[in-house]
matplotlib code that plots the C-alpha trace (Angstrom):
import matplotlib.pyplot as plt

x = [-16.3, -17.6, -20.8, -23.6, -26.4, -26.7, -29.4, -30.2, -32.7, -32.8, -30.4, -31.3, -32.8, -32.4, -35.4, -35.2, -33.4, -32.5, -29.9, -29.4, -26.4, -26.4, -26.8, -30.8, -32.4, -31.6, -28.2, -25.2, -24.1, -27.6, -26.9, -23.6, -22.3, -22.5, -18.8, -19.4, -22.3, -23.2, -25.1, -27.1, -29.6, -30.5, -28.0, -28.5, -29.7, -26.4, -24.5, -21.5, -22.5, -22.9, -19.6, -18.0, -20.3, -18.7, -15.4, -16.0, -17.2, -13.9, -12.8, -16.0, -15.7, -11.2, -12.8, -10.7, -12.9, -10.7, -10.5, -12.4, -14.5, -17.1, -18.9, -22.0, -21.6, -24.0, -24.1, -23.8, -27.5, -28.9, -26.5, -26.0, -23.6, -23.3, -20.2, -19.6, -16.0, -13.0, -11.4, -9.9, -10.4, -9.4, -10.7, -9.9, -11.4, -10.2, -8.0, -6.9, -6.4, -6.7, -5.6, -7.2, -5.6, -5.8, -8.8, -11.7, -15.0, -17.7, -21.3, -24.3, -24.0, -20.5, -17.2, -14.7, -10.6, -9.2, -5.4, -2.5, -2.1, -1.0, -2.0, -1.4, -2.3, -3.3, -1.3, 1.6, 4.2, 2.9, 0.1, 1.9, 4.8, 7.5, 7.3, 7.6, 10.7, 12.3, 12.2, 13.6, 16.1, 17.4, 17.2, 19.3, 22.0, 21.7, 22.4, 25.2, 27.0, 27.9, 28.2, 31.2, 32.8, 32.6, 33.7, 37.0, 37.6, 38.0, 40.2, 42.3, 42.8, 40.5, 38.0, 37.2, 36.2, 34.3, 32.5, 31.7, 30.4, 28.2, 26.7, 25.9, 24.0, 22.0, 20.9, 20.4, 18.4, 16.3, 15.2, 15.2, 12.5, 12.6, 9.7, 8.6, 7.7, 4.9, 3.7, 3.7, 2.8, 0.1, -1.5, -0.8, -0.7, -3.9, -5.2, -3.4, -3.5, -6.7, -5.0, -2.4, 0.8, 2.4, 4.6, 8.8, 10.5, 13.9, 15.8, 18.5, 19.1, 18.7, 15.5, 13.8, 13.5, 11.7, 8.7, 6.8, 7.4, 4.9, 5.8, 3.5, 3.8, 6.5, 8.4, 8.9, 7.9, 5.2, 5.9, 3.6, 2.4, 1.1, -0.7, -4.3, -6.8, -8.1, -4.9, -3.7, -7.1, -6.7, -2.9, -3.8, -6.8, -4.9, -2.0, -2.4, -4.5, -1.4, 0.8, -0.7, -2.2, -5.2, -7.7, -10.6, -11.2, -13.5, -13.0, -15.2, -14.9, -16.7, -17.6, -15.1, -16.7, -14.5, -12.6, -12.9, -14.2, -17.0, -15.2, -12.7, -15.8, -17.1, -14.1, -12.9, -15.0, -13.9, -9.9, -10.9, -11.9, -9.2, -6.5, -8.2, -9.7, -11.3, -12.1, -15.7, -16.2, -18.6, -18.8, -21.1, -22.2, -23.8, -23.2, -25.4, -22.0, -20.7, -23.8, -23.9, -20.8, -23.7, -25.7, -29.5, -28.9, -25.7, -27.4, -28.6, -30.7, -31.5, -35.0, -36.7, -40.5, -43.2, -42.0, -38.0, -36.7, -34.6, -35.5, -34.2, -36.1, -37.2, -36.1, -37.8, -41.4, -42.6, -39.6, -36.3, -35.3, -32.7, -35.9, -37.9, -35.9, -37.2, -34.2, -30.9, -28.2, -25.7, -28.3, -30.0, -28.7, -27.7, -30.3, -32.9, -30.3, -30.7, -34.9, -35.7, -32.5, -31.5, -35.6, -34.7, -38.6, -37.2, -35.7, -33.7, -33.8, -36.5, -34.4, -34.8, -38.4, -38.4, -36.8, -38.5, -41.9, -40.3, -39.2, -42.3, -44.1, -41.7, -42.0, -45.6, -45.5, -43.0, -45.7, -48.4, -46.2, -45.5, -48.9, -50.2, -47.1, -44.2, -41.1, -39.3, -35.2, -32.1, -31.9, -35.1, -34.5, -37.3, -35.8, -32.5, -33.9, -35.5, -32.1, -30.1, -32.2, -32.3, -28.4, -28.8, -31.2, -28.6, -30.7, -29.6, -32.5, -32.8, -36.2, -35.8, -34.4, -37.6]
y = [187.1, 185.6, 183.8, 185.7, 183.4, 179.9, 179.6, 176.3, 176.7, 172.9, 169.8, 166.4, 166.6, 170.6, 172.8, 176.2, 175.7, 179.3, 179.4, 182.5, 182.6, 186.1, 187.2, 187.1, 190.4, 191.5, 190.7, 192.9, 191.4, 191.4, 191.0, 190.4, 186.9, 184.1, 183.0, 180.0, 177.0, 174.0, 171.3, 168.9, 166.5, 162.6, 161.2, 161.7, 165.6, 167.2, 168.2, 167.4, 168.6, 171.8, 172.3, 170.7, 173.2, 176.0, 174.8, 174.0, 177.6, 178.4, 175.8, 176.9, 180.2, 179.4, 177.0, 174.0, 171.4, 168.3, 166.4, 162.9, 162.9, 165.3, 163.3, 165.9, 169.0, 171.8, 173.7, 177.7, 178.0, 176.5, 177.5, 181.5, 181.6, 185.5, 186.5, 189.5, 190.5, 189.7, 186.3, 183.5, 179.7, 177.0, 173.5, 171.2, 167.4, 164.3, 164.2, 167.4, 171.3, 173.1, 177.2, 178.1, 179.5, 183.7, 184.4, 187.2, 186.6, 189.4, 189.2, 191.7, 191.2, 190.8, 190.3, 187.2, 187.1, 183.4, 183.4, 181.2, 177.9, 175.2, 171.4, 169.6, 166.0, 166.4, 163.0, 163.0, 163.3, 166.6, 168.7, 172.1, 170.8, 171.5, 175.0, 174.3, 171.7, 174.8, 177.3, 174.7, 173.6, 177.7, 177.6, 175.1, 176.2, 179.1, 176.9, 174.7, 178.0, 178.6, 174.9, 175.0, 178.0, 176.7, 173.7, 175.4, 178.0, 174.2, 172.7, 175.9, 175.7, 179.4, 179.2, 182.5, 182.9, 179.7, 181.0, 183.9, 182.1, 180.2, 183.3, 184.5, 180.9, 181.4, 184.9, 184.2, 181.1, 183.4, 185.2, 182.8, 180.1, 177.2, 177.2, 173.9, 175.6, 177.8, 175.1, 173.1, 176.3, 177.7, 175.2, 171.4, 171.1, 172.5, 169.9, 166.9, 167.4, 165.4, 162.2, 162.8, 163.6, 166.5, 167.5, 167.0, 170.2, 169.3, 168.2, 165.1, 164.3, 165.8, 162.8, 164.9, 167.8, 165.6, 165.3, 165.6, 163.9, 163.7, 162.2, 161.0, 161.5, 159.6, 161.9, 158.7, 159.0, 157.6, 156.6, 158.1, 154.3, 154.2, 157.4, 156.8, 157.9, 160.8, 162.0, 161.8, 163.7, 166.4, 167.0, 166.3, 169.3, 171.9, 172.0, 173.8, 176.3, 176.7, 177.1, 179.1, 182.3, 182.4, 185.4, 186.4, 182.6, 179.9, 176.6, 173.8, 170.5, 167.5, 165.5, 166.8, 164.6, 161.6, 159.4, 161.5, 161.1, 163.0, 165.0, 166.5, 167.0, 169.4, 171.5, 170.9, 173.4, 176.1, 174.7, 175.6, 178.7, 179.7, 178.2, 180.5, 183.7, 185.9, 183.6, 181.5, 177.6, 175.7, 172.5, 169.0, 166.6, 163.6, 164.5, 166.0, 167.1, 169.1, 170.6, 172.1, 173.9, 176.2, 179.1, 178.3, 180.8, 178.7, 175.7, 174.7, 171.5, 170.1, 167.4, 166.0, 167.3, 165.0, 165.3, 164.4, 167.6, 169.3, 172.2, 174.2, 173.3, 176.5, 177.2, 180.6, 181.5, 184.5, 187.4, 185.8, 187.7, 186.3, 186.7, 184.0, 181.3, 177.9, 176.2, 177.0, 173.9, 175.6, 174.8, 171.3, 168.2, 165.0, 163.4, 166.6, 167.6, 164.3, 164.5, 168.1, 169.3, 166.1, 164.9, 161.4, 160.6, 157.8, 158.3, 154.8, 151.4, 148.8, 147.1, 150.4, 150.6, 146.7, 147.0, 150.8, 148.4, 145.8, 147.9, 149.7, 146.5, 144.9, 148.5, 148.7, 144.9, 145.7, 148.9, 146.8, 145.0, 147.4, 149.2, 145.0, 145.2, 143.9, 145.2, 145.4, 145.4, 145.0, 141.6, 140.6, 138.7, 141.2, 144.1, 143.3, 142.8, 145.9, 147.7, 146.0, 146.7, 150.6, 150.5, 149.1, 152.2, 154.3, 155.4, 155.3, 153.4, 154.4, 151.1, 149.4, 151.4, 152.0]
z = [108.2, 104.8, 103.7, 104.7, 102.3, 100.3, 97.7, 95.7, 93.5, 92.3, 92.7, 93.6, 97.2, 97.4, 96.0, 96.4, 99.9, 101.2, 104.4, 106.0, 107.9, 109.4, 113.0, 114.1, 114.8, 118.4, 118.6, 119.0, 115.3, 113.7, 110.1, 110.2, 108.9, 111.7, 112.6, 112.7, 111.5, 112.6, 109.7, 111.6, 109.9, 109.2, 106.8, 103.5, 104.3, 102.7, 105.5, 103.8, 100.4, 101.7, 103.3, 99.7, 97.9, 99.6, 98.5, 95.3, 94.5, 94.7, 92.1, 89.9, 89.2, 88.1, 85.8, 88.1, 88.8, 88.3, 92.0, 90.2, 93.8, 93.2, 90.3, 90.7, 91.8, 92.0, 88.5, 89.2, 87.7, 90.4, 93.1, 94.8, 97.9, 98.8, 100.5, 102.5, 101.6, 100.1, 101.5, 100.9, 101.2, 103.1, 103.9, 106.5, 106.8, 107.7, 104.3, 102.7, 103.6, 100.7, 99.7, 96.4, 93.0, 93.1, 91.0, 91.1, 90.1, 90.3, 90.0, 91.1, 95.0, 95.9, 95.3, 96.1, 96.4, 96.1, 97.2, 97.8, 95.8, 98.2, 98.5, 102.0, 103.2, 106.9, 107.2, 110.5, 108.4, 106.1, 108.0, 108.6, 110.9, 108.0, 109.3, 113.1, 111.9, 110.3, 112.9, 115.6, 113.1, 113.2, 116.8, 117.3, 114.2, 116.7, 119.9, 118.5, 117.1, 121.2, 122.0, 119.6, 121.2, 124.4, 123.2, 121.7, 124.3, 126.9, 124.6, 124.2, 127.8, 128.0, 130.6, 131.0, 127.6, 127.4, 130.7, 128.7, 125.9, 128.6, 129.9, 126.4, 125.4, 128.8, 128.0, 123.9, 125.7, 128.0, 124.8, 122.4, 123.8, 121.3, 118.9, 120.2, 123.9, 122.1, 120.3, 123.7, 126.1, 123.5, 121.7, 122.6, 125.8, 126.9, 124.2, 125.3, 129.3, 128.8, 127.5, 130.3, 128.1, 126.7, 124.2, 124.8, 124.3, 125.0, 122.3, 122.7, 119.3, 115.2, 115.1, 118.1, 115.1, 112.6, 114.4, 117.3, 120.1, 123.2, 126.5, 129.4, 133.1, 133.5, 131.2, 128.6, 124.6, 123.4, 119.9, 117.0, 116.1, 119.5, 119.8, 119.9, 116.8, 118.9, 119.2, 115.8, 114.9, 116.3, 115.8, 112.3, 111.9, 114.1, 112.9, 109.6, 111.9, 114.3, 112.0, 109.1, 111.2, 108.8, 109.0, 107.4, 106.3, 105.8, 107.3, 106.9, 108.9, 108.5, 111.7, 114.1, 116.9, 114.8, 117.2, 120.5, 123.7, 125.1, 127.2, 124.3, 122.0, 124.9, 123.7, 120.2, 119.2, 121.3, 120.1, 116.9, 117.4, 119.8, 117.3, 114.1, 115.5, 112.2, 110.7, 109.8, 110.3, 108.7, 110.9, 109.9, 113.0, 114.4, 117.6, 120.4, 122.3, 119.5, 119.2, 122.8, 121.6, 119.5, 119.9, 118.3, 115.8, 114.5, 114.1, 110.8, 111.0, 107.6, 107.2, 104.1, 103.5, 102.5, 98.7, 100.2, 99.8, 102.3, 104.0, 107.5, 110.6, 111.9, 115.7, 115.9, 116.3, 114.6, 113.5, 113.6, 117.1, 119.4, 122.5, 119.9, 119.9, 121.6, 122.5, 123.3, 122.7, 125.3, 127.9, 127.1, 128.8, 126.3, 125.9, 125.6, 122.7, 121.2, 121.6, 121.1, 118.7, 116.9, 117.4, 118.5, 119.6, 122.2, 125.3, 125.1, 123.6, 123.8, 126.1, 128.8, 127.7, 128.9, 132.0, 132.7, 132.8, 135.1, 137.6, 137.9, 138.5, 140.9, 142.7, 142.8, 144.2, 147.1, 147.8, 148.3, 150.3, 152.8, 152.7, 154.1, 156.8, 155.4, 156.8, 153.8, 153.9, 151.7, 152.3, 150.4, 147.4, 145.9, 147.4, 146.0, 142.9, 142.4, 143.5, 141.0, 137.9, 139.6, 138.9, 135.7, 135.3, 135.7, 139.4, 142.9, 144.4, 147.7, 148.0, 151.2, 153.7, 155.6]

ax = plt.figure().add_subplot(projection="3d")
ax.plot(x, y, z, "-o")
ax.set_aspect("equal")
plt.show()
């Protein structure tokens, strides 16, 4: 893996902000570079200046720093990001995947390998599938090759050598799976299972090359202007790691919670990771679900001191030993993510806190109801009432069934 240490000695809200990024003490990796991090932190933090920071050392240190965006970049003065071995870059976000110029650049600690100019959009119509499109397009040159044999051996009256040909598409078939069955089998599918569809593998027509076509249960297409954002998401970010093979890498990715439902955040992470073995990620969230995904060790939580610069909330007590740290994300519910990881002091709105206080009166009421006699059932109007705002609670109220 790569990045072992980032050091900013002073820019805007960073002062002498040090981020170790190794393996704690204890751990069968101790000292090795984490594989991957997770930036959590109020807005404003620089969550997503780091992971552009880790890009743009590339771009430094070739003397290319022309993308009009980043106005303000770190100068290499005040910046130190100490790398481990030889690699190469990548980034992923919501926009653009980037391979940078080959360059070396050597200093005292260590040395860094930049390889393999290439642009791409991660739009539909240009993330990485112009590879897939090419090997089915060969497969099927390959398939249409016996299709016109057969064809002439019928109209030559020759069935026995058009049987033959048949037999010899059947077996070249057998071991010659269309490029679109491991993209299904291997890496879509198990994604899109959760929004009910998968991907169409059989091929009717030259437009079922062009793109990617997904069907639902009912085996019909769903057209790409009808796939949902989600969707589109996360075809758009795995592609490129699909189709690419990188190792030894660095991939950063901004808010990969964007436009997915709960239960695919449990997992995108893991996705990732499965999609781009070897490789280190560098990954920026809001979100308590993507977090979960993380051992403590991983996380990098980013807060403003009294003066309002940043500086890494410490989740270890004493050395930094795997037995000392004080919570683990992987085992927190929610909403004890949200308060003891993400330090959200309140449990819920005003409008819980509200309700919280009127069902503990009403409750308290109906007690000293039934402590003076009152046979209390679901039928009273009070009973009821204090059921209902139980639901609303999010409880099963089990009040009046004594």
């Amino acid at each position: 893996m790569i990045i072992k240490k980032i050091h900013i000695k002073n820019h805007q809200q960073f002062k002498d902000l040090e981020l170790d990024l190794t393996y704690p003490a204890g751990h069968e990796k101790a000292g090795e570079p984490l594989d991957k991090v997770c930036f959590i932190g109020q807005s404003g933090t620089g969550k997503t200046t780091l992971l552009e920071e880790i890009w743009l050392f590339s771009k430094r240190h070739k003397g290319d720093l022309s993308e009009s965006r980043y106005t303000n970049p770190i100068d290499s003065e005040n910046l130190e990001i100490s790398a481990h071995e030889n690699y190469f870059f990548e980034r992923v976000n919501s926009a653009y995947f980037h391979l940078q110029n080959t360059s070396k650049y050597y200093n005292e600690e260590a040395s860094y390998l930049y390889d393999n100019t290439q642009l791409f959009s991660l739009s539909l119509e240009n993330n990485g599938w112009e590879n897939i499109q090419e090997a089915v397009e060969k497969h099927q040159q390959e398939v249409a090759k016996y299709s016109f044999a057969i064809t002439k051996a019928f109209r030559n009256q020759n069935h026995q050598l058009a049987e033959e040909y048949s037999k010899k598409l059947e077996l070249w078939e057998k071991e010659n799976e269309t490029p679109l069955s491991d993209l299904a089998e291997n890496y879509l599918n198990p994604i899109l299972k959760d929004f009910a569809l998968e991907v169409k593998t059989e091929l009717e027509s030259i437009k079922d090359v062009n793109q990617i076509n997904l069907i639902n249960k009912n085996l019909e297409v769903i057209p790409q202007q009808f796939w949902s954002t989600g969707i589109k998401n996360i075809i758009a970010r795995t592609i490129p790691l699909y189709t690419h093979n990188f190792e030894n890498s660095i991939i950063c990715i901004d808010e990969p919670e964007t436009s997915l439902y709960p239960d695919i955040q449990r997992k995108i992470i893991d996705i990732y990771s499965r999609l781009a073995p070897n490789n280190q990620f560098f990954y920026a969230t809001h979100s308590p679900i993507i977090a979960s995904s993380f051992e403590p060790w991983e996380i990098v939580e980013l807060k403003f001191d009294e003066e309002g610069y940043v500086y890494r909330d410490q989740y270890w007590e004493g050395e930094n030993h795997v037995d000392n740290y004080k919570y683990d994300p992987r085992y927190l519910r929610w909403d004890s993510i949200l308060q003891n990881i993400f330090d959200l002091e309140n449990d819920g709105s005003d409008e819980r806190k509200e309700l919280l206080q009127k069902f503990a009166n009403l409750d308290n009421k109906l007690k000293e109801r039934k402590r003076k006699g009152d046979k209390l059932s679901k039928e009273d109007p009070e009973v009821q009432s204090l059921m209902k705002m139980g639901k609303q609670l999010g409880w099963d109220t089990k009040q009046g069934n004594a």
